[in-house]
C-alpha positions, 0 to 999 in steps of 0.5 A: 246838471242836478238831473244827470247826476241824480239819475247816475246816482239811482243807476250806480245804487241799483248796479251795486244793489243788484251785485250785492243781490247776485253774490248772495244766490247759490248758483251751485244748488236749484230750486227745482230740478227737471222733473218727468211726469212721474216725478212731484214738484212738492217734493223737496229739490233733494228728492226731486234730484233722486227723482229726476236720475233714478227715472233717466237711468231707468228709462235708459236701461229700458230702451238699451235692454231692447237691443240684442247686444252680444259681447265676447269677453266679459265687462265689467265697468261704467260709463259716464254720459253727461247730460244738459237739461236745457232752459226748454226741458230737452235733454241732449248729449253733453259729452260721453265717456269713449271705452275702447274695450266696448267699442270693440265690441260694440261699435254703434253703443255711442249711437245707441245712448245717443238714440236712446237720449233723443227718444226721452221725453221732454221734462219740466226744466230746472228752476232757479229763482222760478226762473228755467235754467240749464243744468248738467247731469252725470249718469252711470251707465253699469255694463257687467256681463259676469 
């Protein structure tokens, strides 16, 4: 009976130790984010970020720029494309945002991002206590004939 109630006694103090430990990490913040090639993993995980978003967005406008797209009335505006970065470095399509006005236009430039998304290069996934994780991005795609 003593080595039962022993054995529950360590499983309980290392359940409340580990609750303890769990409510103490910041899950809102990462120690790495995902990086590309030419972003530095020495940099601070702010710059990092900065990094990691301003090479996507550059990478995007890259390959939509190759596309010959003809719009008829002027645009103006953003869209929104939520990005997950998965455990593995792969990035995919998480949601994005439908604007009519240039699907009217444009009727394939869902597909288009979608294409482009699958042309990116794997990137070194994001880090939380050295450990890969999953993380969501948000990137502005700016459409503006004017």
């Amino acid at each position: 009976m003593n080595a039962c109630s022993l054995f529950s006694s360590k499983e309980k103090r290392t359940q409340k130790l580990v609750a303890k430990e769990m409510e103490q990490i910041d899950w809102n913040t990462l120690d790495h984010y995902p990086l590309f090639v030419e972003c530095d993993e020495l940099m601070t995980a702010e710059s990092q970020r900065s990094c990691f978003e301003d090479s996507m967005v550059k990478r995007l406008s890259e390959g939509l720029a190759e596309y010959d797209l003809i719009l008829e009335d002027q645009v103006s505006t953003v869209i929104y494309i939520d990005l997950l970065v998965d455990m593995e470095g792969k990035i995919k399509v998480a949601d994005m945002e439908r604007n009519p006005d240039i699907l009217a236009q444009i009727p394939d430039f869902n597909r288009m991002i979608q294409r482009e998304i699958n042309e990116l290069p794997q990137v070194e996934p994001a880090l939380k206590r050295g450990i890969p994780v999953n993380v969501k991005f948000r990137i502005p795609i700016e459409l503006n004939t004017n």
